[in-house]
C-alpha positions in Angstrom: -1.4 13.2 13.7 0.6 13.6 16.9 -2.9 12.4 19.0 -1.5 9.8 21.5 -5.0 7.8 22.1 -4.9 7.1 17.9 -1.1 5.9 18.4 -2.0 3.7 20.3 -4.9 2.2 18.9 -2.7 1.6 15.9 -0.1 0.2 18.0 -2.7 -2.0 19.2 -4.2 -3.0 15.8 -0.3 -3.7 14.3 0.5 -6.1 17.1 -2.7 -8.1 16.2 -1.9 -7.9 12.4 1.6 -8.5 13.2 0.5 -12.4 14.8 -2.0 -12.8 12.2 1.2 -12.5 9.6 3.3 -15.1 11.7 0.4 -17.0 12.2 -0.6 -16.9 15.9 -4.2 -16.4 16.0 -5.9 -14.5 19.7 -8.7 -16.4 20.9 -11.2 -13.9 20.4 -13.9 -15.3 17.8 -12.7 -13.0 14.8 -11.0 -14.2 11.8 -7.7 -12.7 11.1 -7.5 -14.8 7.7 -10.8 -14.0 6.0 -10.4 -11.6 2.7 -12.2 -8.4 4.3 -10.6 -8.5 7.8 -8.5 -5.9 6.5 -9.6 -4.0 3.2 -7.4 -2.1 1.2 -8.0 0.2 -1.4 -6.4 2.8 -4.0 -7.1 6.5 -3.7 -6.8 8.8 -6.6 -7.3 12.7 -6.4 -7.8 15.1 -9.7 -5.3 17.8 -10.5 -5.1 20.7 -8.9 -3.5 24.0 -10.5 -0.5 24.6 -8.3 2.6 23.3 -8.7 2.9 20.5 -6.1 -0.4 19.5 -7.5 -0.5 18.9 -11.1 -0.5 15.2 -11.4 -3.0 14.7 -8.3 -2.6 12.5 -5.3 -2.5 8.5 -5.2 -2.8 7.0 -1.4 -4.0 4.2 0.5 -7.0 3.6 2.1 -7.0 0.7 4.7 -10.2 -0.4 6.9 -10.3 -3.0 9.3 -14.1 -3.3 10.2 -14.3 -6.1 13.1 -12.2 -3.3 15.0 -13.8 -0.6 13.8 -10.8 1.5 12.0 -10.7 3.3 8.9 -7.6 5.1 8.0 -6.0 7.2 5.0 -2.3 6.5 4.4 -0.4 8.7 2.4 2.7 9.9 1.9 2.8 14.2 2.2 5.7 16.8 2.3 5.7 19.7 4.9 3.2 22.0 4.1 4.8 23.8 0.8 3.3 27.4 0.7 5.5 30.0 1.7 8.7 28.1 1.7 10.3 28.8 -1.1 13.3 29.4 -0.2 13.5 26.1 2.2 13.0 24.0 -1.6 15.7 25.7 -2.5 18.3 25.2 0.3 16.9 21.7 0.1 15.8 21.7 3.9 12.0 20.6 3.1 11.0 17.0 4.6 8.4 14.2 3.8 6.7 11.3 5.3 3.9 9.3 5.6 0.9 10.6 7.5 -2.5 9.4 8.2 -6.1 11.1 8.7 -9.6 9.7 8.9 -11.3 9.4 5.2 -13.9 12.0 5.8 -10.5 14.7 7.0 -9.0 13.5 3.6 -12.1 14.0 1.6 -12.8 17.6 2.6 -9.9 18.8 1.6 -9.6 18.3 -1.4 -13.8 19.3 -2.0 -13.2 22.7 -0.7 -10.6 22.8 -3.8 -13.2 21.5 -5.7 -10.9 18.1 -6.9 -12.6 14.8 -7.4 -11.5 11.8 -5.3 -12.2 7.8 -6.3 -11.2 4.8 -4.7 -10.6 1.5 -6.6 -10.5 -1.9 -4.4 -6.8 -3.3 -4.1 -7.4 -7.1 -4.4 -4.2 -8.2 -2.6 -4.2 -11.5 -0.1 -5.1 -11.0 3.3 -1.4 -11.9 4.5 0.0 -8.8 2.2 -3.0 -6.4 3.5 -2.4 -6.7 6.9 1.5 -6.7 6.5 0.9 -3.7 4.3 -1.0 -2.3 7.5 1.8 -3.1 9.7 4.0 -1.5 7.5 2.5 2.1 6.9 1.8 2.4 10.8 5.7 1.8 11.1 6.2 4.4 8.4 3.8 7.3 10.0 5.3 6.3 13.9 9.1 7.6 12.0 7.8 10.6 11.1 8.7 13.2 8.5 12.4 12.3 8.0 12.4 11.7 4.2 14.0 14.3 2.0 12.2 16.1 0.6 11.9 14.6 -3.7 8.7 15.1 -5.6 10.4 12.7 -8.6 11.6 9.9 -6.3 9.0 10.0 -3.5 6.4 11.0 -5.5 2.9 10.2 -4.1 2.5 7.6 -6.9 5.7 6.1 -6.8 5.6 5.3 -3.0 2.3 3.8 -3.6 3.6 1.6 -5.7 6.6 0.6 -3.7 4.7 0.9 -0.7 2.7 -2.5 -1.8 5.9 -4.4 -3.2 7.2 -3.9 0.2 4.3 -5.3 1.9 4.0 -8.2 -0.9 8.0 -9.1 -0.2 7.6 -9.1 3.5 4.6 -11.1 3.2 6.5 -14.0 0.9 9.3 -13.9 4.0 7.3 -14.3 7.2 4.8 -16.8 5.2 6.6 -19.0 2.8 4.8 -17.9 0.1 5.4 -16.7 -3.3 2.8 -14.1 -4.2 4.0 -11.4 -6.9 2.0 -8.7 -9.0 2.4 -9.7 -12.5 2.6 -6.4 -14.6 1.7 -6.0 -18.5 3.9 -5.5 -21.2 4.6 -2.2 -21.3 3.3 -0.2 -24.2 4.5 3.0 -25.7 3.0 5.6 -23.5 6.0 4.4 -21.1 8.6 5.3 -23.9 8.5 8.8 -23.0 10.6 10.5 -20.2 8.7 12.1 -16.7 9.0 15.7 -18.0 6.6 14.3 -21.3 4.3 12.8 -18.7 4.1 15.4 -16.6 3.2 17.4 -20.0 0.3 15.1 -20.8 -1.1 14.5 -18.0 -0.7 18.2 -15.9 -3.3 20.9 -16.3 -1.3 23.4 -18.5 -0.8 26.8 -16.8 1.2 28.6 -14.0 1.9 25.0 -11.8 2.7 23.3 -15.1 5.2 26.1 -16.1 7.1 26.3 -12.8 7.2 22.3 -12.7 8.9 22.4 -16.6 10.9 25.1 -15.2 12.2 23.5 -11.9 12.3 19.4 -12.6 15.6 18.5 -14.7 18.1 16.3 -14.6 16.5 12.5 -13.7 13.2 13.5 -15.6 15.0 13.8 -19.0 16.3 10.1 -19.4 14.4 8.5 -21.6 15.9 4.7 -20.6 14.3 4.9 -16.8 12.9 1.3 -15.8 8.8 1.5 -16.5 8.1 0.9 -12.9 10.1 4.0 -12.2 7.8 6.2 -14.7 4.4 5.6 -12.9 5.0 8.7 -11.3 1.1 9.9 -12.5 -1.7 8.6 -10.2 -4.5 7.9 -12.9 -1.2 6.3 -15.0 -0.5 4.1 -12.1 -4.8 2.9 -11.6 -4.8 2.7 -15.2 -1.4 0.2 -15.1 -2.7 -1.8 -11.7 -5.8 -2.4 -14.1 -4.1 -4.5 -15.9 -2.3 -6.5 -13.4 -2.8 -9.2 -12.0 -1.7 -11.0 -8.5 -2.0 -14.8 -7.2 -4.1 -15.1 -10.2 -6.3 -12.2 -9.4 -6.8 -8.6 -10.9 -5.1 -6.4 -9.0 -6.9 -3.5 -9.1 -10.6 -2.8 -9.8 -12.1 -1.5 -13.0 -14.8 0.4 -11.1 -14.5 3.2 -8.8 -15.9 4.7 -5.7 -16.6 8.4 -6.4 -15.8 9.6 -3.0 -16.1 13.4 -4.4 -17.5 15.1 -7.6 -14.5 17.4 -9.2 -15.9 21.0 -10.4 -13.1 20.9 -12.8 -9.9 23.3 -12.4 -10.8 27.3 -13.5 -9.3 28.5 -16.4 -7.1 30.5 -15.7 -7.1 34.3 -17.4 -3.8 35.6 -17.0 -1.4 32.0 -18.1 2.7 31.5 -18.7 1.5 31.7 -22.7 0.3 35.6 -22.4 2.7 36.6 -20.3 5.7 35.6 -22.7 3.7 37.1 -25.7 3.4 40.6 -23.7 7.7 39.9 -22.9 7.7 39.4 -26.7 5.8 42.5 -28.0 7.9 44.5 -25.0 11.4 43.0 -27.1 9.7 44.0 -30.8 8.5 47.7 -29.1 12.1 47.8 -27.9 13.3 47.9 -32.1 11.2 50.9 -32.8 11.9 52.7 -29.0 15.6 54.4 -29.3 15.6 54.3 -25.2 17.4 51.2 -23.5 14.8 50.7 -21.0 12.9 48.3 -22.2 16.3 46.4 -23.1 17.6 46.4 -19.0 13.9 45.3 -18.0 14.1 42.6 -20.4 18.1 41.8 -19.2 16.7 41.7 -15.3 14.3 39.4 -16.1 16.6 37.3 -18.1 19.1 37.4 -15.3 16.6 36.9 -12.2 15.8 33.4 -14.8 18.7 32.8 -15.2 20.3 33.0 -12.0 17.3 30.3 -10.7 18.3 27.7 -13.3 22.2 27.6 -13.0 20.6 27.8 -8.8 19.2 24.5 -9.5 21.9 23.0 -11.4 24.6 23.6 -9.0 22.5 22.6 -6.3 21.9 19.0 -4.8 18.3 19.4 -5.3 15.7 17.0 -5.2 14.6 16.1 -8.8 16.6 19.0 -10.4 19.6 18.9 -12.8 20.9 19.8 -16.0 18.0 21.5 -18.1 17.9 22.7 -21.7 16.5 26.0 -20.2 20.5 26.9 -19.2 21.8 27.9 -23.3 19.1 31.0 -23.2 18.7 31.7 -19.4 22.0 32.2 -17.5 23.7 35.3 -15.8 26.4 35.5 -18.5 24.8 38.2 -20.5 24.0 40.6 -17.8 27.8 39.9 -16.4 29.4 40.5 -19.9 27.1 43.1 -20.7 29.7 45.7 -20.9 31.6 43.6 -24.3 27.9 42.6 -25.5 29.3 43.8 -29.1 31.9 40.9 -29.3 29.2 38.2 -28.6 25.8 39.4 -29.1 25.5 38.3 -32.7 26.9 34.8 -31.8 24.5 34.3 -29.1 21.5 36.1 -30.4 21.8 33.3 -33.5 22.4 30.5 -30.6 19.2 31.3 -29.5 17.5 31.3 -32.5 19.0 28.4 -33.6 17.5 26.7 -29.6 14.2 28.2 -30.2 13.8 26.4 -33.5 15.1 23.1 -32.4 12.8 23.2 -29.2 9.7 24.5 -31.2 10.6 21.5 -34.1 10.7 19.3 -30.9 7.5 19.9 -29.5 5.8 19.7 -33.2 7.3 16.3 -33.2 6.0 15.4 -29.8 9.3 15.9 -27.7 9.1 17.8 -25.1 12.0 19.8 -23.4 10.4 22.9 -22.4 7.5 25.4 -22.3 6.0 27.2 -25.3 6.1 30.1 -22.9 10.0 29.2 -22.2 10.6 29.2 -26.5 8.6 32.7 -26.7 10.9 34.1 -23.5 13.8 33.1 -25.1 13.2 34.5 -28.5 12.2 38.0 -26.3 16.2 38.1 -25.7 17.3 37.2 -28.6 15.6 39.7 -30.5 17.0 42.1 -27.8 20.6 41.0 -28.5 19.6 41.8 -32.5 19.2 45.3 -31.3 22.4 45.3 -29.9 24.0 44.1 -33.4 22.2 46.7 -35.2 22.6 49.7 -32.4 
């Protein structure tokens, strides 16, 4: 990334992109107009099973063959494993980056994800400004906040190529605009049902449901905004269509075979049935140990969602995971006889109304999350009854 020697080659590349877009034209026998001078193309990576991962990866994938250069464009956070904690203080950056094809490819082989590239049939003018653009971007660095919703891979993509179309239109004169479908029902749900659908369901799938809120519950978010799912956004460009043109290719380039994500033997499911018999062995077990375990755990929860509600966190918010999971029990714990009942039954009534939601094909929260819930309330039963 940082290589000087590749800097400059791009440098180099962008000015002569940069004349070709306001029309000067160096007198060196190549033709800066003709279709393939540059070539542009859509990259789309499988799921993975960890949490930054579960929709995949979209990117771009630029080549300009007279001069040789072949680039991945995408747009990456900081490297997330082991910093927790700097998600939450909200100190994690983003930005775009760029690495040869083969670099790109690899990685995501050795995690056994598939990668396939559809061609982007955009006008010459728009690829090489679109060129000119993402060099610009990678050259700034990573000094995006960090927002998974927002800046989603998908999502900057997407605006990524508007950009490059609008700038084209102002240096050129022209007029050229993508001209999208109508949009049918799939885009009537909010971005926590599509990260639902479309997410491998297990431990990254649970900790997204758990973290995301706020933005990701609207259900009245502009389509364009919602294509935050790279096979939603191929599957969308599909059916566009610019300067009279598909957009996007119906075939793809398998750049890499996916093996499919393991199954995982130990998911979010099991462990909240194990919390659940733990509560129900609790009712025959006249010892309150089981009861404080289950309380910590509640708490530790709890304290992480009303974290991320107070917080100015990227893509987090108010959740419906705050009515069963907050530190008021374990702070009122000592007068738990005064509103034990009342809450026990709130959470019933929340489990029931989530469950009856999901049946329905609304989704607010986890399975796991409705089993976990119910765990304390039949806890706070025992209180009633003890």
């Amino acid at each position: 990334m940082g290589d000087s020697r590749l800097r400059h080659i791009l440098l180099g590349l962008t000015v002569l992109l940069s004349m070709t877009a306001w029309g000067q034209t160096p007198d060196d026998g190549i033709d800066r107009t003709a279709e393939d001078f540059v070539q542009a193309g859509l990259i789309i990576a499988d799921p993975g099973s960890i949490l930054y991962t579960v929709l995949g990866h979209a990117c771009l994938h630029l080549q300009c063959p007279a001069y040789g250069m072949d680039y991945i464009f995408t747009y990456e956070s900081e490297d997330v494993k082991g910093k927790v904690f700097r998600f939450l203080l909200n100190d994690l950056r983003m930005g775009m980056f760029i690495m040869p094809p083969t670099d790109y490819v690899a990685t995501y082989a050795a995690e056994g994800r598939g990668v396939r590239e559809y061609a982007l049939n955009l006008p010459p003018e728009v690829k090489s400004e679109l060129w000119r653009m993402c060099d610009e971007r990678v050259a700034q660095g990573i000094d995006l906040e960090y927002d998974p919703v927002k800046r989603g891979c998908a999502i900057s993509v997407m605006h990524s190529v508007e950009d490059a179309i609008k700038s084209a239109n102002r240096r050129t004169g022209k007029d050229y605009h993508i001209q999208y479908p109508a949009w049918g029902a799939p885009f009537d749900r909010t971005l926590r049902e599509i990260f639902y659908d479309n997410a491998p369901h297990g431990w990254g799938l649970f900790w997204c449901m758990t973290i995301v809120g706020g933005i990701v519950d609207k259900p009245h978010l502009p389509h364009k905004e919602k294509l935050i799912c790279p096979k939603e956004l191929a599957d969308t460009w599909q059916q566009c269509t610019i300067d009279g043109k598909p957009l996007l290719s119906r075939d793809a380039k398998v750049l890499c075979e996916g093996e499919g994500i393991p199954r995982e033997p130990f998911t979010p499911l099991y462990a909240a049935l194990i919390v659940l018999a733990l509560a129900l062995l609790s009712w025959c077990w006249k010892r309150p140990y089981i009861d404080w375990i289950l309380l910590a755990l509640q708490t530790i929860f709890g304290c992480l969602i009303v974290w991320l509600w107070l917080m100015p966190l990227a893509a987090t918010g108010w959740t419906w995971l705050l009515i069963p999971f907050n530190p008021l029990p374990a702070l009122f714990w000592k007068w738990r006889r005064y509103w034990a009942l009342p809450f026990a039954c709130i959470i019933l009534i929340w489990c029931i109304a989530m469950a009856g939601e999901m049946l329905w094909g609304h989704v607010y929260v986890e399975w796991a999350h409705i089993l976990l819930s119910l765990s304390f309330g039949l806890v706070l039963f025992k209180q009633v009854r003890a």
